[in-house]
N, C-alpha and C positions, 0 to 999 in steps of 0.2 A: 791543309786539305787532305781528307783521304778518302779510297773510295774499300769498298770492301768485297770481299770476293764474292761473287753472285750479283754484283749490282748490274744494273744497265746501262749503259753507256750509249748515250743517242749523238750519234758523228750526223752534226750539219750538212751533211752532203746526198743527195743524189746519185753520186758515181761511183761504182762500183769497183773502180782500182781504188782511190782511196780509203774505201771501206776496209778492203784486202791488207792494204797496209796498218790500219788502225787495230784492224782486228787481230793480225797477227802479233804486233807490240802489246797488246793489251791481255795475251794470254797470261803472261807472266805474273798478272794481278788478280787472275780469276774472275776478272771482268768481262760481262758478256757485251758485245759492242752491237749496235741494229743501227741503219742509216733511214732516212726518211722514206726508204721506197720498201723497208721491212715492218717499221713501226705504225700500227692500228693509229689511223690519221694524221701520218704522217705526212700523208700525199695532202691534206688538208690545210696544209701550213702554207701559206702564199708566197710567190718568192719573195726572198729578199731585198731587199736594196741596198746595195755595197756600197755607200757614198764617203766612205773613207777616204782619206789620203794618203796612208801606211796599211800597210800589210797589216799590223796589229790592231789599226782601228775595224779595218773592215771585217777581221775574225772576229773582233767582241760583237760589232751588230748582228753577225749570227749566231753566236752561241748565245748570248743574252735574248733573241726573239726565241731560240725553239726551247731555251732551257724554261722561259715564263709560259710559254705555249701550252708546255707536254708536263712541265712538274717534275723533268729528269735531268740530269745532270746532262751539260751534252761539252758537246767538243766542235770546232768549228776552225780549220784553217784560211788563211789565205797567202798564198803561195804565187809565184809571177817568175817570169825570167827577165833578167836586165841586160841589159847588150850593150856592152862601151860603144860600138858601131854608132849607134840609132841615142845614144845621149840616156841610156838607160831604163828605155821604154823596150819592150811593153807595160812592164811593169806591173802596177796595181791593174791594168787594163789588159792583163797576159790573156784570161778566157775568154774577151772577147775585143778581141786587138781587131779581127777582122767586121765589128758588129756584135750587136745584139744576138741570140742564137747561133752566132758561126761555131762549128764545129772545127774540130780538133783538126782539121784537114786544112779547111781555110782559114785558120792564124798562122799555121806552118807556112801553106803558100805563098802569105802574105810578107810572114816574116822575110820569106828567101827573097822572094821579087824587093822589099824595101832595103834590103841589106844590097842586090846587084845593082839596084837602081841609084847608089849611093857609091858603088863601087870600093866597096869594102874587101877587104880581105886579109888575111895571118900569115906573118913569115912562117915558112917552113921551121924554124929552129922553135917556133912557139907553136905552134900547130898542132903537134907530137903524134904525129903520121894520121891524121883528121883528112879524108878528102873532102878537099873544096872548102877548109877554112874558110872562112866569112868574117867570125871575129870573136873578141873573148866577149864571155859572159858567167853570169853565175845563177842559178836557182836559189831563190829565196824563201823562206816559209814562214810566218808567224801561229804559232797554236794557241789559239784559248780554250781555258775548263772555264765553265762557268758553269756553277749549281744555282737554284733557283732561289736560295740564302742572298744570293750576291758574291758568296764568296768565290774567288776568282785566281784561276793561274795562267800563266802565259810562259813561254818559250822560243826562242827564233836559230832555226841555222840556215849557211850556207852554204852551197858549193860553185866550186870553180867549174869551169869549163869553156870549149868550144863551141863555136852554131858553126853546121855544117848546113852546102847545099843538097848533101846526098844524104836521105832519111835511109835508116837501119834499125831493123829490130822489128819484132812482132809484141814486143811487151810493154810495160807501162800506159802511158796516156797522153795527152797533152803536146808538148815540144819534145818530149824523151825521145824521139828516133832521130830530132836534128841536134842535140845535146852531146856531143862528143865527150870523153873524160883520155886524158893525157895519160893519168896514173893507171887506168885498167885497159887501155888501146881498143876501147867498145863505148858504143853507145849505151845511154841511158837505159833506152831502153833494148838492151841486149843483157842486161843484167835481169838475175831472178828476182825477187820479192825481197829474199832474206839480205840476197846481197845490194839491194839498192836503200831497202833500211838501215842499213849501216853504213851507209856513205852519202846518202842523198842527204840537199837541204832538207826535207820531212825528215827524215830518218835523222838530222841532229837534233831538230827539234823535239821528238818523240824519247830519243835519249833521255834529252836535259829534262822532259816532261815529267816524264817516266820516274826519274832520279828526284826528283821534288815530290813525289808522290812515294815514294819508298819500297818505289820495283826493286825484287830478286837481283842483282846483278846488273841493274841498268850502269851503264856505263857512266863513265864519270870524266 
């Protein structure tokens, strides 16, 4: 599959850090990237229904509904956080652990109160100075291309980390302020754009993406 410089790139999403990050990986290809809330009808597209049970199913039902919708290649992840604590949930069910419509606020809450309620918590020697360890976990992402041909790419990374009870950070979206990382002594979201693309679960997947498509220097 390739895409060519000037094309369009329609990201399945709604959310605006996502985009940020798609967009910024996808300069390297001279691809122009637009999300559903920029693309003429795109607000039009109904939501969809995630009834996956992996990460990668539930990215192809959306990149295959808007790439037959709209006639453009689009891109679609699904991304979760898994918690040994809680037996690896939230999981497929991370955006909306607390509900239909809960915001990014109350999955956090929910996370912390089901992690105290369970009484969870990280030794110090594994913690790697996190306050209020809770327990490991890791960010997981599946990315599908899907052009309206059928033909189809996909890519998945991970990363390790922390759930803290103390959120930090004014950046990213989602669980990134309860997401502690060992190796950088900051939250998820306490890192910039460029630096959470190269180390975030999205950011290996967007790599690996990136490198099957024949970016500049994508990492390998």
């Amino acid at each position: 599959m390739r895409l060519a410089p000037g094309d369009t790139l329609l990201v399945a999403t709604r959310n605006k850090g996502k985009t940020a990050e798609f967009r910024a990986a996808f300069e390297t290809l001279g691809v122009k990237v637009a999300d559903l809330t920029e693309f003429e009808g795109g607000r039009d597209i109904p939501d969809i229904v995630e009834d996956g049970d992996t990460f990668e199913a539930n990215a192809k039902i959306k990149a295959r509904t808007v790439a037959l919708a709209t006639g453009l290649p689009a891109l679609a992840d699904d991304s979760g956080l898994c918690v040994d604590a809680l037996g690896g949930d939230p999981g497929v069910f991370s955006a909306r652990y607390a509900g239909e419509g809960a915001t990014d606020a109350d999955n956090n809450e929910k996370l912390i109160r089901e992690l105290r309620a369970a009484g969870a918590s990280v030794p110090e020697e594994i913690a790697g100075g996190a306050s209020q360890a809770l327990s490991t976990a890791r960010f997981v992402s599946c990315l599908v291309l899907f052009k309206p041909d059928g033909d189809t790419l996909s890519a998945e990374g991970a990363v390790e980390g922390i759930v803290t009870g103390a959120p930090r950070g004014a950046g990213g979206f989602g669980y990134d302020p309860l997401f502690w990382l060992p190796s950088h002594g900051r939250a998820m979201a306490e890192l910039s754009v460029s630096e959470k693309n190269a180390i975030s679960h999205r950011g290996q997947a967007l790599a690996k993406l990136l490198r099957l498509l024949g970016a500049p220097g994508a990492a390998r």
